[in-house]
VOZAMI-179533 format. One record per atom (N, C-alpha, C, O): atom name; x, y, z; residue number from 0. Coordinates in pm, whole numbers. Layout:
<rs>
+------+--------+--------+--------+-----+
| atom |     px |     py |     pz | seq |
+------+--------+--------+--------+-----+
|   CA |      X |      Y |      Z | NUM |
...
+------+--------+--------+--------+-----+
</rs>
This chain:
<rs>
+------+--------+--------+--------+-----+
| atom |     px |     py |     pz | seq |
+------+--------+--------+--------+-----+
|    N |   3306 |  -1246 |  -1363 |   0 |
|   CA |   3214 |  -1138 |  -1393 |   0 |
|    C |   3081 |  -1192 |  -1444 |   0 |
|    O |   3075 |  -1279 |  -1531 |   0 |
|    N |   2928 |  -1113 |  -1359 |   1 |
|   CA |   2854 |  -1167 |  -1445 |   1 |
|    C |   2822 |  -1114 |  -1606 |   1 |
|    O |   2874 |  -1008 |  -1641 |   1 |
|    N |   2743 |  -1184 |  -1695 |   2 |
|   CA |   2726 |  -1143 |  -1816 |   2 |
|    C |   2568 |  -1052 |  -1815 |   2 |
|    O |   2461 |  -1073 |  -1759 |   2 |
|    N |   2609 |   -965 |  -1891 |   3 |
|   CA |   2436 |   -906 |  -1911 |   3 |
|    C |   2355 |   -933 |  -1976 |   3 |
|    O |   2379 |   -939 |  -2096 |   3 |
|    N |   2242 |   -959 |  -1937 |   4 |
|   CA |   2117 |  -1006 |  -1991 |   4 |
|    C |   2094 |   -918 |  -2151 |   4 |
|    O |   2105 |   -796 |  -2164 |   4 |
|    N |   2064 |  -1004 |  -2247 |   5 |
|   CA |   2058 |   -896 |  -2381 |   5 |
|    C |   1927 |   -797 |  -2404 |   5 |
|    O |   1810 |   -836 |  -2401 |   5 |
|    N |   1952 |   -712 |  -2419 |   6 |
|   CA |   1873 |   -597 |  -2399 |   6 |
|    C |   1770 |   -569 |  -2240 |   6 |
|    O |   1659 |   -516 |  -2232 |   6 |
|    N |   1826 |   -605 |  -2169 |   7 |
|   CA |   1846 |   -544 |  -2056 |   7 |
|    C |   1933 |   -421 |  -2002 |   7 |
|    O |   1898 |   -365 |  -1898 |   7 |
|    N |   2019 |   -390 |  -2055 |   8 |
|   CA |   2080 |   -284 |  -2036 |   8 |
|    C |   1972 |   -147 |  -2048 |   8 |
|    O |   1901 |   -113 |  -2142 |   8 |
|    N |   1994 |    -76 |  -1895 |   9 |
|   CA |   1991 |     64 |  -1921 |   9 |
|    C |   2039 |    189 |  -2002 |   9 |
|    O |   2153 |    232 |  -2018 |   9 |
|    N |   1951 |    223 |  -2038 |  10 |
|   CA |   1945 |    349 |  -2154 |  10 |
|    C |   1921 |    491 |  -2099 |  10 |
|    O |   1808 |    492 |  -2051 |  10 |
|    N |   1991 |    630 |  -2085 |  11 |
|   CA |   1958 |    721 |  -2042 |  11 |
|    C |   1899 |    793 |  -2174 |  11 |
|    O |   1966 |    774 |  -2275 |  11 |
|    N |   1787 |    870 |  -2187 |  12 |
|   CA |   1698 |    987 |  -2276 |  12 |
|    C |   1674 |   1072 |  -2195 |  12 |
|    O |   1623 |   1059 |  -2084 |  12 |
|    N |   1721 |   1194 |  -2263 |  13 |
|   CA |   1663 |   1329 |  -2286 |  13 |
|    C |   1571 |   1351 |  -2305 |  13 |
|    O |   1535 |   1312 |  -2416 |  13 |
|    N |   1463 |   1430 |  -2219 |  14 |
|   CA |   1364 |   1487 |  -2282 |  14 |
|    C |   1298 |   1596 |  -2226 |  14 |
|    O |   1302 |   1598 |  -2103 |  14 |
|    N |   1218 |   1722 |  -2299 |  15 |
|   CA |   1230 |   1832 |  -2293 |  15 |
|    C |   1090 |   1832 |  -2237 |  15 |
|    O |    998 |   1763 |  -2282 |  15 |
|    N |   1079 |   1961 |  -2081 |  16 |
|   CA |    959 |   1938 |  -2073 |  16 |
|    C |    927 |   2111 |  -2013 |  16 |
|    O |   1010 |   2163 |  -1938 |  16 |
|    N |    831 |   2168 |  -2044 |  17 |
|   CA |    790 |   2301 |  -2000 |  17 |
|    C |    759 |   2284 |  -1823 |  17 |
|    O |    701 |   2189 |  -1768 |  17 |
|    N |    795 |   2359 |  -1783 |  18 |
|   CA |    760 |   2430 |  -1648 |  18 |
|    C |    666 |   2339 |  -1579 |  18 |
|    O |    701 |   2272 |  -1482 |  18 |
|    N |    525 |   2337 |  -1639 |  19 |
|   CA |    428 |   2321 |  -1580 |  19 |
|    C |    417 |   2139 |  -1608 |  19 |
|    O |    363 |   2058 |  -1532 |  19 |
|    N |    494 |   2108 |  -1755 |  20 |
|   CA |    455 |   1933 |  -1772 |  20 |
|    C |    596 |   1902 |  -1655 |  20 |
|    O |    572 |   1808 |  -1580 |  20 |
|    N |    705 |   1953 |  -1638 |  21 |
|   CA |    779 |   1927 |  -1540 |  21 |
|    C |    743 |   1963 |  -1362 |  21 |
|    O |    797 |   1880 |  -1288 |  21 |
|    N |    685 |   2039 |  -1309 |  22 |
|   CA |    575 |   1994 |  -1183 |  22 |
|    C |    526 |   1904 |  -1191 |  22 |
|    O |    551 |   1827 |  -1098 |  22 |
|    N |    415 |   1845 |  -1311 |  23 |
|   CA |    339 |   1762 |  -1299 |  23 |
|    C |    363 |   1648 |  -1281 |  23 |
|    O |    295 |   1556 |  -1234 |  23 |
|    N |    512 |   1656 |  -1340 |  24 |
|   CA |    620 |   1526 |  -1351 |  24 |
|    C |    690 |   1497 |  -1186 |  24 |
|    O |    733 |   1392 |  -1137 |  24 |
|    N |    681 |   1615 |  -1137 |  25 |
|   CA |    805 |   1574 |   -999 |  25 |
|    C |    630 |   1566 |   -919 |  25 |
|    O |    623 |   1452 |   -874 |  25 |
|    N |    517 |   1631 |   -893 |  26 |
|   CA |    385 |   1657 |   -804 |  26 |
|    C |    376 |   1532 |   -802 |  26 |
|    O |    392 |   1480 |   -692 |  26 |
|    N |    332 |   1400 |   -978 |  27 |
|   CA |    282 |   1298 |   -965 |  27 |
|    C |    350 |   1173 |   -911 |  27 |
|    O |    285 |   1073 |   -881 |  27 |
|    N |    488 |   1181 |   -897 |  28 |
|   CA |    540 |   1096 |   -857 |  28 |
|    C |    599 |   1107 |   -732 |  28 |
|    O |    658 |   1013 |   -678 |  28 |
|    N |    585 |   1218 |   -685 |  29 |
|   CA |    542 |   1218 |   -529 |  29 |
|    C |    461 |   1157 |   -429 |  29 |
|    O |    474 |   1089 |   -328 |  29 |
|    N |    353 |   1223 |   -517 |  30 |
|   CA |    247 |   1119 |   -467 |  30 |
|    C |    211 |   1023 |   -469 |  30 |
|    O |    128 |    964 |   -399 |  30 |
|    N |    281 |    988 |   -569 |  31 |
|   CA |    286 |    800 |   -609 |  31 |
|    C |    406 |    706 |   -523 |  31 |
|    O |    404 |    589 |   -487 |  31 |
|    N |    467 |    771 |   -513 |  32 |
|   CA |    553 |    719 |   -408 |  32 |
|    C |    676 |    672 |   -424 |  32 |
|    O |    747 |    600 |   -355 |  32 |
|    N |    694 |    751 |   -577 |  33 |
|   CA |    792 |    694 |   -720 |  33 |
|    C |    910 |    810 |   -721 |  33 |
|    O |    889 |    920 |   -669 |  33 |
|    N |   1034 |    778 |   -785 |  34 |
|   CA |   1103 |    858 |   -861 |  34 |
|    C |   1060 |    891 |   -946 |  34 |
|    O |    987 |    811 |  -1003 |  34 |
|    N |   1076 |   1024 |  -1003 |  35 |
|   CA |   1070 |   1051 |  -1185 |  35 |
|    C |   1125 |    948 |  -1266 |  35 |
|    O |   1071 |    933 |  -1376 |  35 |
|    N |   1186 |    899 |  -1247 |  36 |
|   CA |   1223 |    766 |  -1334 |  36 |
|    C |   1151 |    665 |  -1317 |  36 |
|    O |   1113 |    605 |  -1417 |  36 |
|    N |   1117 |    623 |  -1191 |  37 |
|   CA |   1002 |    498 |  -1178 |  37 |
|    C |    880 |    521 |  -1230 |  37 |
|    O |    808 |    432 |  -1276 |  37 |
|    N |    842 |    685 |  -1221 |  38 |
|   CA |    713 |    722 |  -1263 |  38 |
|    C |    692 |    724 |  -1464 |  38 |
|    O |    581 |    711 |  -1516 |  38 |
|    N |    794 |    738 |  -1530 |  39 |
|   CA |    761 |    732 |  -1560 |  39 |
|    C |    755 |    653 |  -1672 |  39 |
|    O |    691 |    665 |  -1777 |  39 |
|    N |    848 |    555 |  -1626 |  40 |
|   CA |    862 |    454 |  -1672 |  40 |
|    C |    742 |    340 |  -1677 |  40 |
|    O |    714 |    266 |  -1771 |  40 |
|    N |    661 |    351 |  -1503 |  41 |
|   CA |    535 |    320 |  -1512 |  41 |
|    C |    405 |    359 |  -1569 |  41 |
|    O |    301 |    294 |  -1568 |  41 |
|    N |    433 |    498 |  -1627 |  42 |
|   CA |    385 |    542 |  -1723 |  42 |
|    C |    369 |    472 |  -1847 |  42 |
|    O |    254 |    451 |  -1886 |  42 |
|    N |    480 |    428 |  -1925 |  43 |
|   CA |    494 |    425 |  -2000 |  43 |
|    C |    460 |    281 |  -2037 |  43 |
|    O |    410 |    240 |  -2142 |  43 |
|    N |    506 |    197 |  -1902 |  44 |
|   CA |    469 |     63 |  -1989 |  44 |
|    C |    304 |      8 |  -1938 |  44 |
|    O |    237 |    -93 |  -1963 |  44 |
|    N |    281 |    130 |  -1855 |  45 |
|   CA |     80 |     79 |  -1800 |  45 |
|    C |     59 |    146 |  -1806 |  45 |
|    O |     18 |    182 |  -1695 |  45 |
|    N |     48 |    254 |  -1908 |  46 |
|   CA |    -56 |    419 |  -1930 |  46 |
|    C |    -75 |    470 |  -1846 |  46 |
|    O |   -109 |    583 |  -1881 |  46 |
|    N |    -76 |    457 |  -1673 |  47 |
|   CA |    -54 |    525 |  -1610 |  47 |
|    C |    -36 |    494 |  -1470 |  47 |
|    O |     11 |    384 |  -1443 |  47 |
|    N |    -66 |    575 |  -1376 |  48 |
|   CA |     -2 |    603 |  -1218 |  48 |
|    C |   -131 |    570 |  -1182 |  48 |
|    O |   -221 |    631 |  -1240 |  48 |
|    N |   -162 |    486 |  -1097 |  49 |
|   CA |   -309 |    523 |   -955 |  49 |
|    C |   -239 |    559 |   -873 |  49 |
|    O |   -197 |    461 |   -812 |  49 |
|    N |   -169 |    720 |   -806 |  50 |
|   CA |   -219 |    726 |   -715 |  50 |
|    C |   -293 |    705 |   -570 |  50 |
|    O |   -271 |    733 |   -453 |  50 |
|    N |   -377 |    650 |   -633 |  51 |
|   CA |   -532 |    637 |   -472 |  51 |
|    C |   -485 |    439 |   -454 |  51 |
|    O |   -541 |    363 |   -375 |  51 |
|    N |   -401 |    410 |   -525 |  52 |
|   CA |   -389 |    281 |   -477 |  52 |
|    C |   -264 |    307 |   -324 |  52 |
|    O |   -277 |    253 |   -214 |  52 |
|    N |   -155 |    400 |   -362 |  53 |
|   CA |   -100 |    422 |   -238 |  53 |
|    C |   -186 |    476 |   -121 |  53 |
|    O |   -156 |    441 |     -7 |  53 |
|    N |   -280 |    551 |   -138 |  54 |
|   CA |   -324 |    621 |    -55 |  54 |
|    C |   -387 |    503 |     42 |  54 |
|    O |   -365 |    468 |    158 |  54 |
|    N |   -486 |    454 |    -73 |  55 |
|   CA |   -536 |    303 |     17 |  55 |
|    C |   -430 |    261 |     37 |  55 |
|    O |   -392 |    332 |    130 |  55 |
|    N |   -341 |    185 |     11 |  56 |
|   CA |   -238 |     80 |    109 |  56 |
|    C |   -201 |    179 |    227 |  56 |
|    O |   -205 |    128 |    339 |  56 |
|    N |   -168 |    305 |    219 |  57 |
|   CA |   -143 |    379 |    334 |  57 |
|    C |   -241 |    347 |    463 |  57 |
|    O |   -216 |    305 |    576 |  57 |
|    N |   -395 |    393 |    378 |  58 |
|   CA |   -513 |    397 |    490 |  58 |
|    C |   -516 |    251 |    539 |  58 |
|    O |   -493 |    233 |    659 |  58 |
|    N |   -537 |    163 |    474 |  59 |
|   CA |   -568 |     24 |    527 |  59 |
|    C |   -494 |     -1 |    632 |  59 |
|    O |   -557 |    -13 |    737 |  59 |
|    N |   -302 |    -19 |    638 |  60 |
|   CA |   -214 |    -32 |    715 |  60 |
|    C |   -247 |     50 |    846 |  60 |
|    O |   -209 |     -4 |    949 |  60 |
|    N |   -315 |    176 |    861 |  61 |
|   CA |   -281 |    271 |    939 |  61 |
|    C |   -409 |    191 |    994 |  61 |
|    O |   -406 |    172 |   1116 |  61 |
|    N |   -516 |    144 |    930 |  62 |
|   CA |   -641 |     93 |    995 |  62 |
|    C |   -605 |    -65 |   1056 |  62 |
|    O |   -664 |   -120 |   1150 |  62 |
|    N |   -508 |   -113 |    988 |  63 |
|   CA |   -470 |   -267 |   1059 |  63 |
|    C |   -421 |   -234 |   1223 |  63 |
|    O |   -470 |   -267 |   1331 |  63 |
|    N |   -302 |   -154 |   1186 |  64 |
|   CA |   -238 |   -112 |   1276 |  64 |
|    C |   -317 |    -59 |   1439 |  64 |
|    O |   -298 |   -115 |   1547 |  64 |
|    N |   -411 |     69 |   1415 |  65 |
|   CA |   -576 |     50 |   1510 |  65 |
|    C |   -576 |   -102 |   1552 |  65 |
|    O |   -533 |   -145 |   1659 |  65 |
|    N |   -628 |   -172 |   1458 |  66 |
|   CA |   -690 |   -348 |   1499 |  66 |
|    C |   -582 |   -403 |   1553 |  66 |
|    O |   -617 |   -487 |   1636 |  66 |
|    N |   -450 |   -392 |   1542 |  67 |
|   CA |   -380 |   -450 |   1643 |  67 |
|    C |   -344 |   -410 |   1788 |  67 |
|    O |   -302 |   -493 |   1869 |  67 |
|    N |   -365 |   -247 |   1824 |  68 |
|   CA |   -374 |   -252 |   1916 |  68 |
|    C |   -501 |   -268 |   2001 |  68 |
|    O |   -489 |   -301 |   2120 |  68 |
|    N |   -618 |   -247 |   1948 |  69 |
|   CA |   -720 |   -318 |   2011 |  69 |
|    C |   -680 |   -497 |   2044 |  69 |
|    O |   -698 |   -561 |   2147 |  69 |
|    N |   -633 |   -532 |   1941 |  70 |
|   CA |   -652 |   -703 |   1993 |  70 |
|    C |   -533 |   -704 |   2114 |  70 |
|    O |   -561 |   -765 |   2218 |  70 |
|    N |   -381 |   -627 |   2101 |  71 |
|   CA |   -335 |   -589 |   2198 |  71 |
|    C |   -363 |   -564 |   2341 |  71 |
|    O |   -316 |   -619 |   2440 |  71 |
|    N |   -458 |   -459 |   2331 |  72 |
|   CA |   -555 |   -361 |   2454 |  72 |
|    C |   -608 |   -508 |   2505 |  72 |
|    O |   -566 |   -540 |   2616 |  72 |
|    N |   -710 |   -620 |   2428 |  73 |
|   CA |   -821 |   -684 |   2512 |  73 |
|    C |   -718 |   -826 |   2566 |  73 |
|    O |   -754 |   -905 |   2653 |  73 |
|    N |   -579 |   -835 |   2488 |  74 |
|   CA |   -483 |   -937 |   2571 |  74 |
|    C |   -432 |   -918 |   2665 |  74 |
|    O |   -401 |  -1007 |   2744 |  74 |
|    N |   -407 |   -767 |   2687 |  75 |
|   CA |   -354 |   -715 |   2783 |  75 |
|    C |   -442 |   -745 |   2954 |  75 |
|    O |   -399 |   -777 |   3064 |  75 |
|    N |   -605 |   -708 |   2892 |  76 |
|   CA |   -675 |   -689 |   3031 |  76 |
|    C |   -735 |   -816 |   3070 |  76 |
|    O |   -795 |   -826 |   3177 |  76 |
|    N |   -713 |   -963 |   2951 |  77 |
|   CA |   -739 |  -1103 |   3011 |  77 |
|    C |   -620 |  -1160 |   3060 |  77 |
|    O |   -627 |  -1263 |   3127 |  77 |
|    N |   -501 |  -1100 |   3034 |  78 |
|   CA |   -400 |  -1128 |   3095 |  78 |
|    C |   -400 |  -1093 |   3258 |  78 |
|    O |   -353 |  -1164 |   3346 |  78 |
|    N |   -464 |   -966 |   3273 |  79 |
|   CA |   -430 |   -880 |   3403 |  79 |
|    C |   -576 |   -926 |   3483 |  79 |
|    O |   -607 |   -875 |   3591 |  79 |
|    N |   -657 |  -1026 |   3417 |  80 |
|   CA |   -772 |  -1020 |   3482 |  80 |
|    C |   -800 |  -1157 |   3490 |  80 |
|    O |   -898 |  -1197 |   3554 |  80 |
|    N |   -708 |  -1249 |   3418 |  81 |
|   CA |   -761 |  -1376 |   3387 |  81 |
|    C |   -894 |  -1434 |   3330 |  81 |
|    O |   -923 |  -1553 |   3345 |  81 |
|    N |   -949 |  -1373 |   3285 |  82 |
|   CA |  -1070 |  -1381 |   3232 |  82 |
|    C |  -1127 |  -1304 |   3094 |  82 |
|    O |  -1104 |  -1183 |   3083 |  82 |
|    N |  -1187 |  -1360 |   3011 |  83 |
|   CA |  -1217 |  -1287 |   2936 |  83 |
|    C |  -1326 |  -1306 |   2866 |  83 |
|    O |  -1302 |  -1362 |   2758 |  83 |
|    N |  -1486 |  -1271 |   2895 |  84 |
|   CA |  -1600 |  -1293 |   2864 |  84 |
|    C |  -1603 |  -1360 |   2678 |  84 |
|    O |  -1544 |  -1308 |   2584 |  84 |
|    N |  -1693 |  -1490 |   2672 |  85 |
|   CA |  -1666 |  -1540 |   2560 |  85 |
|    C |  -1748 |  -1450 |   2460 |  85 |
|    O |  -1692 |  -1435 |   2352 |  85 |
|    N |  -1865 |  -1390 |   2474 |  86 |
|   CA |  -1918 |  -1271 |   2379 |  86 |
|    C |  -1794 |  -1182 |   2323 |  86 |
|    O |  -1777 |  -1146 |   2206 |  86 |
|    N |  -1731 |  -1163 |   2411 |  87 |
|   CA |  -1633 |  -1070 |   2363 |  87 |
|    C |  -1517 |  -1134 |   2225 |  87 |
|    O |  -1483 |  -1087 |   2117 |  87 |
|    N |  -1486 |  -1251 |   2294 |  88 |
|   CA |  -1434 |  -1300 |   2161 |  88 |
|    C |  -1465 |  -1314 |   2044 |  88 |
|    O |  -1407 |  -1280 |   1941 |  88 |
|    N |  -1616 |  -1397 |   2071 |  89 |
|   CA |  -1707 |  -1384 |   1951 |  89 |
|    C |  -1712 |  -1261 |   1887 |  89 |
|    O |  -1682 |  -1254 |   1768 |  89 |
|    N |  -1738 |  -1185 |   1937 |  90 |
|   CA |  -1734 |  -1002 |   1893 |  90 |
|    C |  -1610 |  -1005 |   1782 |  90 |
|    O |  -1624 |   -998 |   1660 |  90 |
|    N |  -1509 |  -1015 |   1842 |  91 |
|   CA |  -1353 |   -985 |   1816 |  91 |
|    C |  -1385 |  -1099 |   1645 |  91 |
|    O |  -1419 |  -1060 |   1533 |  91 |
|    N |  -1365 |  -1201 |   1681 |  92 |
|   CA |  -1385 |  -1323 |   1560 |  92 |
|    C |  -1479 |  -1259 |   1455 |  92 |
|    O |  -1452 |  -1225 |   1340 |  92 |
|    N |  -1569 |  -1252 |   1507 |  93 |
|   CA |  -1663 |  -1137 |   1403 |  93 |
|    C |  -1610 |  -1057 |   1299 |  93 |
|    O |  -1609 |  -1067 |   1176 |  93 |
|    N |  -1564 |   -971 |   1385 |  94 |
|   CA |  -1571 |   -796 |   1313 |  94 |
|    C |  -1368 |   -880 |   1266 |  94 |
|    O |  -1334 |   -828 |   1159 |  94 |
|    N |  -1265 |   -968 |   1312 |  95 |
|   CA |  -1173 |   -996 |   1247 |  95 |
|    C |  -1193 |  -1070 |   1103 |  95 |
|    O |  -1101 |  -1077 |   1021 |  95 |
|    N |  -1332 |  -1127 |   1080 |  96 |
|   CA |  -1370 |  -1212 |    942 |  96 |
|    C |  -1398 |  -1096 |    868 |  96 |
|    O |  -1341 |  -1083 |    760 |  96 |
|    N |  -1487 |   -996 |    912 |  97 |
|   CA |  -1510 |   -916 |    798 |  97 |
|    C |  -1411 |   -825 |    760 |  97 |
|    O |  -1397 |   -809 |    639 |  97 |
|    N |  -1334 |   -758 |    842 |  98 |
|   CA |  -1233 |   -739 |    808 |  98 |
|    C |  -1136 |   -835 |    686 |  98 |
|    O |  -1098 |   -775 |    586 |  98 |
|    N |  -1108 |   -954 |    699 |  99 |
|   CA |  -1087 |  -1019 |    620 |  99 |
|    C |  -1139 |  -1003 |    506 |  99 |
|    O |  -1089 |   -959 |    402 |  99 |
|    N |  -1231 |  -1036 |    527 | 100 |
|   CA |  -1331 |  -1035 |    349 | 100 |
|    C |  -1285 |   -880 |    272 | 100 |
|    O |  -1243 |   -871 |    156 | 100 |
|    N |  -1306 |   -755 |    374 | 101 |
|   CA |  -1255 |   -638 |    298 | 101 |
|    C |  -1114 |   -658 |    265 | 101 |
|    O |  -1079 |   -575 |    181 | 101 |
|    N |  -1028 |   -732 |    296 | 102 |
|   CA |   -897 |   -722 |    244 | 102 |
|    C |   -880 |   -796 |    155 | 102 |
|    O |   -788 |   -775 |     77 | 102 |
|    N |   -965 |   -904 |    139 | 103 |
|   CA |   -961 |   -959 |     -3 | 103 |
|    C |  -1033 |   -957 |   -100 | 103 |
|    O |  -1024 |  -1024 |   -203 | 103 |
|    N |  -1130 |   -856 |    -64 | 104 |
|   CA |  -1175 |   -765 |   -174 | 104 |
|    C |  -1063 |   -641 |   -200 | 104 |
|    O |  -1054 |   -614 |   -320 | 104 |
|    N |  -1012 |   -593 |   -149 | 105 |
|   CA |   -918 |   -452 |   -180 | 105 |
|    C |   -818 |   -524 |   -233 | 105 |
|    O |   -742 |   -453 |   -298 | 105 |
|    N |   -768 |   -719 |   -230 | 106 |
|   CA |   -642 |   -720 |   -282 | 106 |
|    C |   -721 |   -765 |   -434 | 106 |
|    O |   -660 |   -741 |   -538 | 106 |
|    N |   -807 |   -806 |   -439 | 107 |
|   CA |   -851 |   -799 |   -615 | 107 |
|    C |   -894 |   -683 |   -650 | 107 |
|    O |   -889 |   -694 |   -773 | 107 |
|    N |   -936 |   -574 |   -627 | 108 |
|   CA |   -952 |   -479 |   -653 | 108 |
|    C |   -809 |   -403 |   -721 | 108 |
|    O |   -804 |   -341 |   -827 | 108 |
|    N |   -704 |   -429 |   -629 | 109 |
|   CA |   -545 |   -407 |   -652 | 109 |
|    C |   -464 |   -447 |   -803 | 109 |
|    O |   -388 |   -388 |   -879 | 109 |
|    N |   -519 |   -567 |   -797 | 110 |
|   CA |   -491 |   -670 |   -912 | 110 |
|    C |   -527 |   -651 |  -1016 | 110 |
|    O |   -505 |   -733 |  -1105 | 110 |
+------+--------+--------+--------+-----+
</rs>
């Protein structure tokens, strides 16, 4: 058997909440992407929830996801064409660095 870590053990509390602080409780951790228990536990030990940090990881992914099928789309038609104008790469190399740079600005931003 393993042994448990000391004071690691889980603790269940009670606690009493009106109508409206209990919505706010199940609304915010919805949107956070949390259980009521994760929420608010993250509450508790970092004062609070961002929110808009899921929303961004949502948007970004959904925007990577776009950029891969474009780089997809232009493999597809040098494949089917054998050719593939070098501006165009350059293009691609381009707009893939700055992209870069925004993602490592959004991951310190995160941090």
């Amino acid at each position: 058997m393993g042994k448990r870590k000391v004071g690691m053990a889980r603790q269940n509390r009670t606690i009493r909440l009106s109508e409206s602080e209990l919505q706010r409780l199940a609304e915010g951790a919805k949107v956070a992407g949390m259980s009521e228990s994760e929420y608010v536990r993250h509450l508790i030990l970092h004062g609070g929830v961002d929110a808009d940090y899921i929303r961004d990881r949502q948007n970004i992914i959904r925007q990577i996801t776009g950029i891969a099928t474009n780089v997809n789309q232009a493999a597809k038609w040098a494949n089917e064409n054998k050719y593939i104008p070098q501006s165009r790469i350059d293009q691609m190399c381009m707009q893939l660095g700055v992209i870069l740079g925004l993602l490592k600005e959004l991951i310190q931003v995160w941090r």
